[in-house]
Every structure is written in C-alpha cells, then in structure tokens.
VEXDREN-2710 file (C-alpha; in Angstrom, 1 decimal):
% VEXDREN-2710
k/r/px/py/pz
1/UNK/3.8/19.5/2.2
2/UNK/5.0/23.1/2.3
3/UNK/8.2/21.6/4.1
4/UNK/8.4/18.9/1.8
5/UNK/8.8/21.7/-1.6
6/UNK/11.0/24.1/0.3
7/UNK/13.2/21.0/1.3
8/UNK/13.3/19.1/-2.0
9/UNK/12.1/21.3/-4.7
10/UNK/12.6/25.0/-4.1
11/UNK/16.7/26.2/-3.9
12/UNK/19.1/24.5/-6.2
13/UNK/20.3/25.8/-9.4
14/UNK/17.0/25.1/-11.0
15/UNK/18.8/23.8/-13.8
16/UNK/16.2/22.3/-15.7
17/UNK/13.9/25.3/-15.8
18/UNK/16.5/27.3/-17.0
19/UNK/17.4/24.6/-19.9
20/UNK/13.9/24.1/-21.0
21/UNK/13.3/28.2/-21.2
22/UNK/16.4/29.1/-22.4
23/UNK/16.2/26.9/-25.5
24/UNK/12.7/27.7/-25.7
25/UNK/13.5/31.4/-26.0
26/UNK/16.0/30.7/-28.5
27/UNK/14.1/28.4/-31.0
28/UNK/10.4/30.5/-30.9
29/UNK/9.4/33.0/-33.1
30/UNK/8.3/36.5/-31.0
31/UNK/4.9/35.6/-31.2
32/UNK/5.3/32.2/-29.8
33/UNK/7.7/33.6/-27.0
34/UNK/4.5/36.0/-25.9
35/UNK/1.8/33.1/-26.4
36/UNK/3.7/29.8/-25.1
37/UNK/6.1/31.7/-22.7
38/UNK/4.0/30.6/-19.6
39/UNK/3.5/26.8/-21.0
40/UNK/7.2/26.7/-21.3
41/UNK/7.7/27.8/-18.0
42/UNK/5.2/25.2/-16.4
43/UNK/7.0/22.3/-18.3
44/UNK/10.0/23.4/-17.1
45/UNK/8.4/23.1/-13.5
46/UNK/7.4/19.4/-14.7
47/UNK/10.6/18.8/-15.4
48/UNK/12.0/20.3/-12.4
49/UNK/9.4/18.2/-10.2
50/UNK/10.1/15.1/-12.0
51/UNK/14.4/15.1/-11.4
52/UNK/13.9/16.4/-7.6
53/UNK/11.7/13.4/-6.9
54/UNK/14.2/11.1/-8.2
55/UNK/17.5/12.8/-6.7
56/UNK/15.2/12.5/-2.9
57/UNK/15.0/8.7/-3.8
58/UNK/18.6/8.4/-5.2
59/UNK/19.8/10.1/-2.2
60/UNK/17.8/7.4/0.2
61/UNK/19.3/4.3/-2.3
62/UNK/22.6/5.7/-1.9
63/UNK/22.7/6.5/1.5
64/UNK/24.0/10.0/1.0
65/UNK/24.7/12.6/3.3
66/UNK/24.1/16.0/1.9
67/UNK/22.2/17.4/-1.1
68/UNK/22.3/21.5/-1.9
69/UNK/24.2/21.8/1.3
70/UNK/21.5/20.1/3.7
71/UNK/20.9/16.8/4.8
72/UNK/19.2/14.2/2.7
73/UNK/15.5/14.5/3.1
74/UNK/15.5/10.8/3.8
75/UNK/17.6/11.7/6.7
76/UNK/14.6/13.6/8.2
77/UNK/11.9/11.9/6.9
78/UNK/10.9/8.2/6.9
79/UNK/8.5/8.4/4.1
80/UNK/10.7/10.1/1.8
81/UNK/10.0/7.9/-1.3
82/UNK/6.5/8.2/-0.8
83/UNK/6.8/12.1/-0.8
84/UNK/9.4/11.6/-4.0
85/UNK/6.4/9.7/-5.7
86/UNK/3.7/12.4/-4.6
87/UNK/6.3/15.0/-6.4
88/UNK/5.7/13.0/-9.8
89/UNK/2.0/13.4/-9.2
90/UNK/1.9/16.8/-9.3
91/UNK/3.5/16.9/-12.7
92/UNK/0.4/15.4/-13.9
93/UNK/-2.5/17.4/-11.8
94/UNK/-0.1/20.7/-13.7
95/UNK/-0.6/19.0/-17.3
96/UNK/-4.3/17.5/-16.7
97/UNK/-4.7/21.8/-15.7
98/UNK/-3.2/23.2/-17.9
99/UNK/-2.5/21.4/-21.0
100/UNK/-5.7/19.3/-21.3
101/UNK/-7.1/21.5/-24.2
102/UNK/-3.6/21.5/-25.9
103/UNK/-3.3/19.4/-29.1
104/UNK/-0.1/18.0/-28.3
105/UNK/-1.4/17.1/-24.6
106/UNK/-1.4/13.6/-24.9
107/UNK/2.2/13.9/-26.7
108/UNK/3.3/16.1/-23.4
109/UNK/1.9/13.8/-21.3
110/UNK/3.6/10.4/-23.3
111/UNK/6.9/12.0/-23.2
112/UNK/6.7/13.0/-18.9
113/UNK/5.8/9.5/-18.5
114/UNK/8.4/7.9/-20.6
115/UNK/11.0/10.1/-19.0
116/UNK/9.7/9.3/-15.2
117/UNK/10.0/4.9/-16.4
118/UNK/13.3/5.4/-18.2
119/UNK/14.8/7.3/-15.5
120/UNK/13.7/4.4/-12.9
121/UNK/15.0/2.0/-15.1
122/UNK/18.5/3.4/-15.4
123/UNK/18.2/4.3/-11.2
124/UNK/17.7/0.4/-11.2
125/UNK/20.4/-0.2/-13.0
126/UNK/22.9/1.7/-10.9
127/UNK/21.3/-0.1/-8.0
128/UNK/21.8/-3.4/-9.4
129/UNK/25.5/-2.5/-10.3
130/UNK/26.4/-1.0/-7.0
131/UNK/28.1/-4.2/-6.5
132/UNK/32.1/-4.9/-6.3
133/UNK/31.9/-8.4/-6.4
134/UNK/30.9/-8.2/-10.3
135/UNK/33.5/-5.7/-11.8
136/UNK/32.8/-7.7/-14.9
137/UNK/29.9/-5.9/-15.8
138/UNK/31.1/-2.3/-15.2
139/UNK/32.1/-1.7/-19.0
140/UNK/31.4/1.7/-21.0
141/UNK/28.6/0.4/-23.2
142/UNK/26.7/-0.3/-19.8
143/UNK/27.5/2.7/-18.5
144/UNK/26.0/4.7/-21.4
145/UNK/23.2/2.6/-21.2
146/UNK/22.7/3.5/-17.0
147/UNK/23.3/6.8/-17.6
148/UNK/21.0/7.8/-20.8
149/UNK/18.2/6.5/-18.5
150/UNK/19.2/7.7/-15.1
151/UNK/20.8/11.3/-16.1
152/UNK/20.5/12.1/-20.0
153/UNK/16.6/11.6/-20.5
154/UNK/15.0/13.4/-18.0
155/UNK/17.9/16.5/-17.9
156/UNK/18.2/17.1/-22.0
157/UNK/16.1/15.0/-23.6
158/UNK/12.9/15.8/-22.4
159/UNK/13.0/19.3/-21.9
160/UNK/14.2/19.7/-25.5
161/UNK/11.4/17.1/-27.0
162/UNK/8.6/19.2/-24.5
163/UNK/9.8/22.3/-26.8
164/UNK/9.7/21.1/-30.0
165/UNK/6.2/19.6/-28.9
166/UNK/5.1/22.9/-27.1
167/UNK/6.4/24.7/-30.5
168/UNK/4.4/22.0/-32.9
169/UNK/7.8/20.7/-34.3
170/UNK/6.9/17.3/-35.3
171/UNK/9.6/16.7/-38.2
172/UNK/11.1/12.8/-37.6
173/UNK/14.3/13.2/-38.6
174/UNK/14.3/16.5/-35.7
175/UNK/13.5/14.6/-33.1
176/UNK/15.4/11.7/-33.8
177/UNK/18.6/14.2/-34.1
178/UNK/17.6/16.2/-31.4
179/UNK/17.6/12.8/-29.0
180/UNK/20.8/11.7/-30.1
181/UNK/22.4/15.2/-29.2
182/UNK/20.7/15.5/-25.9
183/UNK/21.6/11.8/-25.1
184/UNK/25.1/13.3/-26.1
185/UNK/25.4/15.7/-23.8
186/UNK/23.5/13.8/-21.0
187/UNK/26.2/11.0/-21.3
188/UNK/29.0/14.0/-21.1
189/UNK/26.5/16.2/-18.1
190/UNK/26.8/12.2/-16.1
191/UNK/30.2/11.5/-16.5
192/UNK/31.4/15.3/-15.3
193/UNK/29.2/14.3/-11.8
194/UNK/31.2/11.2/-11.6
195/UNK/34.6/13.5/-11.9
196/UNK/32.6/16.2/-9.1
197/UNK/31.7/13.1/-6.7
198/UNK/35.5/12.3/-6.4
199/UNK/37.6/15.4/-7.3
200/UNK/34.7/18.2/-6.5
201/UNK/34.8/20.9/-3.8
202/UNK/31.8/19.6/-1.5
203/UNK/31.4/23.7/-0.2
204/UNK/31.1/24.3/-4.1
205/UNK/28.8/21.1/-4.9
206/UNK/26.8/20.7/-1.7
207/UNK/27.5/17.4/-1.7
208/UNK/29.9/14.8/0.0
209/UNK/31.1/12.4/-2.9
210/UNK/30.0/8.8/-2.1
211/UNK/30.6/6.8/-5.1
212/UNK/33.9/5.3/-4.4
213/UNK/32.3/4.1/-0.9
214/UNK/28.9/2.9/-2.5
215/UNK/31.0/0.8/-5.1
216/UNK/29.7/3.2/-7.9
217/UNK/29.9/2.3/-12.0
218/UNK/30.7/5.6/-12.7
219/UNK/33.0/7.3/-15.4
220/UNK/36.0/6.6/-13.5
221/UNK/35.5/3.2/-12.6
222/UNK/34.6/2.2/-16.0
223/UNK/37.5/3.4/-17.7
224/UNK/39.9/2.6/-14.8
225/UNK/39.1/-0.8/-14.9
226/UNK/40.2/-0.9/-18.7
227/UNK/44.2/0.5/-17.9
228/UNK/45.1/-1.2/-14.3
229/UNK/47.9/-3.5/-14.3
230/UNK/47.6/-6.6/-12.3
231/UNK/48.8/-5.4/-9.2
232/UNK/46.5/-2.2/-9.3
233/UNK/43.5/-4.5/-9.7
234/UNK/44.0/-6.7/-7.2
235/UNK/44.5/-3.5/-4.8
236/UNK/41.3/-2.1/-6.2
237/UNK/39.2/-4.8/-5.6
238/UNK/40.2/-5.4/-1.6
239/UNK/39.3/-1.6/-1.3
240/UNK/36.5/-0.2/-3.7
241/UNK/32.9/-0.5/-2.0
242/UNK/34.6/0.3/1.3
243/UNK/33.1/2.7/3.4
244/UNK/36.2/3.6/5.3
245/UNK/38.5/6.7/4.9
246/UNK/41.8/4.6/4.1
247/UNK/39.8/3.0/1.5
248/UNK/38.6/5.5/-0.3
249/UNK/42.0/7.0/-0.2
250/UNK/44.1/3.9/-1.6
251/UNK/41.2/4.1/-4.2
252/UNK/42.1/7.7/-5.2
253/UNK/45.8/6.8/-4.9
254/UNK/44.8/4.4/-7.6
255/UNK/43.5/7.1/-9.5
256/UNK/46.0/9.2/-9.8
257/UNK/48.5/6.5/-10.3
258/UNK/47.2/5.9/-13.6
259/UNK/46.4/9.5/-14.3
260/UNK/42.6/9.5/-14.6
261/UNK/42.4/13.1/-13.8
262/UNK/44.2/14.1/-17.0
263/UNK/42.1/11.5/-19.1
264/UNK/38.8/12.4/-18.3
265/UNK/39.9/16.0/-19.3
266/UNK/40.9/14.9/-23.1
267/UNK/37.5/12.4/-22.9
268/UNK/35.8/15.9/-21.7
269/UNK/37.6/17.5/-25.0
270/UNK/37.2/15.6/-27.2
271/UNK/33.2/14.3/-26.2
272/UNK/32.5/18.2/-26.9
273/UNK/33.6/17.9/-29.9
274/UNK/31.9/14.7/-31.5
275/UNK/28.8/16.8/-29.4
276/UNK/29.5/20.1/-31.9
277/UNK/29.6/17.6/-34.8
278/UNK/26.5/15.9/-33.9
279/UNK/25.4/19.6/-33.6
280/UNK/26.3/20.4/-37.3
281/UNK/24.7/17.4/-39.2
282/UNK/21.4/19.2/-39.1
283/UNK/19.6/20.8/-41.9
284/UNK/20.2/24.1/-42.4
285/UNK/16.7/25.3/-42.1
286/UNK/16.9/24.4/-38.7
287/UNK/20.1/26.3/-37.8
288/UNK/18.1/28.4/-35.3
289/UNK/17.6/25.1/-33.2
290/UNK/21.3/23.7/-34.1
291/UNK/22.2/27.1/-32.7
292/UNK/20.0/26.5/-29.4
293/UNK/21.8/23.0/-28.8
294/UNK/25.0/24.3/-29.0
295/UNK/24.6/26.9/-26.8
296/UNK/23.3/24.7/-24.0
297/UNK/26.2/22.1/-24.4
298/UNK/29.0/25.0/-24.0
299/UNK/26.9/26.3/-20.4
300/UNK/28.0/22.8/-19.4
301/UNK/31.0/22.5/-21.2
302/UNK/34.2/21.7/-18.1
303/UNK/31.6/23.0/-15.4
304/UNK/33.2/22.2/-11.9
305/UNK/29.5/22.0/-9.9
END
C-alpha cells in the first residue's frame, strides 16, 4: 500500500489540491479560512485521490508508457485497477471520518460520487471511440461530451461545487453558473492535453504522447477531420491508429499541412475569452467568487505542461 501512494498518488503537481484551496482561500471570509481551512484541504485530498485512481486506469486502457516521468503503474503491477478502485475508497473512509457530523455531508458525499460515475462514463467513452474505423463519430459535440465527463468534472467542477458546499453556498442560479464555467474551462484544460500529447516536450510533461498511435478523438482529430481535403483523408485514415513511427509521422505531417498548430492557438484565444464572459454574467454580489474563477482559468491559460 505504502508503494502503491508514493507511486500513484504522492509527486505530481498536485493540481487539484492546489485548485480546490486556492479558490477556497479566495472566496471565504477570514473566519471561515481559520475554521474550514483543514476541511478544504482534505477535499482537496478527495479530489486528488479520486483523479489519480482514474489516470492509473487510463494509463492501463491506453497502454501508456510513462506517467510523471515513471513507468505506468500498470507496467509494474497486475492488479493495478484494483489498487485504482481501492484509491476511490479511501475518499469515502476520509468523508465517513471526517465529514459525517457536517450538514452538507451527504451533499459532499453526492457530489464525490457523481464525479467518480461521470468520470467513468466519459473514460468509457474515449474507450469506445478509440476506434479508426468509425471516424464518423469523432465530431466536436462528442468530444465536449467525452471530455466534460472524463476531464472537466472531476478537475473544475467538483472541487469548485465541494467549496461552495464546504462554504454553505447553496444559491441555484451559483451552482448552475459555476458548472457551466468550470465545464468551460475543463473543455479548454482537455483540449490543451490533446495539443501536449502531440506537440509537448515529454522531459517537460513526463509523458510520451500516445494518442495519435491509440487512434485518439482528441482536439486535433476532431477539428482535423472537418478541413482535410480528399486526398489528406484518405492518407489519414491508412495511417491514424498506427502504432508505428512512420505513422505517426505522416499523421503529424498531416497536421501541419493544414496548419493545426496555429488553429488550436486562436481556438485557445478565443475559448478564453467566451470563458472571461461566462465569468462576467454573474451577479455582482458574488464578484468575490467571479474573481476566484477567473483567476484559476488564467493559471491555465496557454500552459505548455
């Protein structure tokens, strides 16, 4: 078990932590900060517990190499999935500990649980359309469906609905606009991997890009498929799903025939700025948590790792 956290869960960026506190620090009052400050911190370790166990499962379904610079758990251990689902456990043995006398508990605990099914369904999803053969069914509105489950939910979402919960923040029309932003930016978060997988600096990342050999729907793909001319396609399809070096390359080649670099920057633009719109239909009275938002979409804002 020790090998199993210092493996999978401790070292990383900790993103999730960080996100959960640092917008928790931002929306509480100073008395909150000195009461909740420790809650916070332990749903940030839910959080964190929850997205490790899925990226040890994703990297089995995916058959990757690397993650944070070291091989796959899955490459060193057979039951890998099974530890993946004994990581989600613990987020539950932490809340039943430590939150079972909270009155938003059973809110906390809804909201973990919806995050851990939604982020399988959207994992089965990208399963499902790992396959080359149906190009048909990449399109952008099932891509933004994938990726709100897989990526956006358990990264923005939840760690933004856990503070408002943690904080007693139980206005509708705030949660609803705080989903749609943190879907938002979940959709933009996804799409920049899909850019890192193929144009990333694996000593930066600590990760070898696989997408274009696993036949990805990704970002890329998606919007690629939507500009090839005739001949492009027909090249595409021989190659993509290929796990070979020339293919991957002619794939690439592809890429940067029809400038795909350049458009995802101006997509990358211009989703930031629908985001900061998004940001400012709030009302004003909750400025302090418009003003939370917008900080944690500019940390990620044309991030290269």
């Amino acid at each position: 078990m020790d090998q199993l956290f210092e493996y999978c869960v401790y070292g990383g960026k900790m993103l999730r932590i960080k996100l959960l506190l640092k917008f928790f620090e931002e929306i509480a009052t100073k008395e909150e900060r000195t009461k909740l400050r420790e809650k916070a911190l332990l749903l940030g370790i839910c959080v964190h517990l929850l997205v490790s166990a899925w990226l040890v499962i994703d990297d089995q379904i995916d058959e990757s190499e690397t993650r944070r610079g070291k091989r796959c758990w899955y490459k060193l251990e057979p039951k890998a999935i099974h530890h993946a689902k004994l990581l989600v456990s613990f987020i539950f043995t932490i809340l039943k500990n430590h939150f079972r006398s909270d009155p938003n508990y059973r809110n906390v605990l809804k909201l973990c649980l919806t995050a851990d099914i939604k982020t399988g369904i959207g994992q089965n999803m990208d399963m499902l359309l790992s396959n080359p053969k149906a190009l048909d069914k990449y399109t952008i509105s099932v891509y933004n469906r994938m990726v709100s489950g897989k990526t956006a939910y358990c990264t923005f979402i939840l760690p933004v609905r856990l503070c408002l919960c943690l904080l007693n923040l139980t206005d509708k029309k705030l949660r609803h606009w705080a989903t749609s932003v943190a879907q938002k930016i979940g959709i933009l978060f996804q799409a920049q991997d899909d850019f890192i997988d193929v144009y990333g600096d694996s000593n930066q990342t600590g990760k070898i890009g696989t997408d274009i050999r696993n036949g990805k729907c990704t970002w890329l793909v998606v919007h690629a498929l939507t500009i090839m001319n005739e001949n492009q396609r027909h090249t595409f399809v021989q190659h993509f799903g290929k796990n070979d070096d020339e293919s991957e390359n002619i794939v690439k080649d592809i890429f940067q025939q029809i400038n795909m670099k350049q458009k995802f920057y101006l997509y990358e633009i211009q989703e930031f700025e629908d985001i900061l719109n998004e940001i400012s239909k709030i009302d004003e009275k909750y400025e302090n948590i418009a003003s939370a938002i917008r900080n944690v979409a500019t940390i990620f804002y044309q991030r290269k790792k």
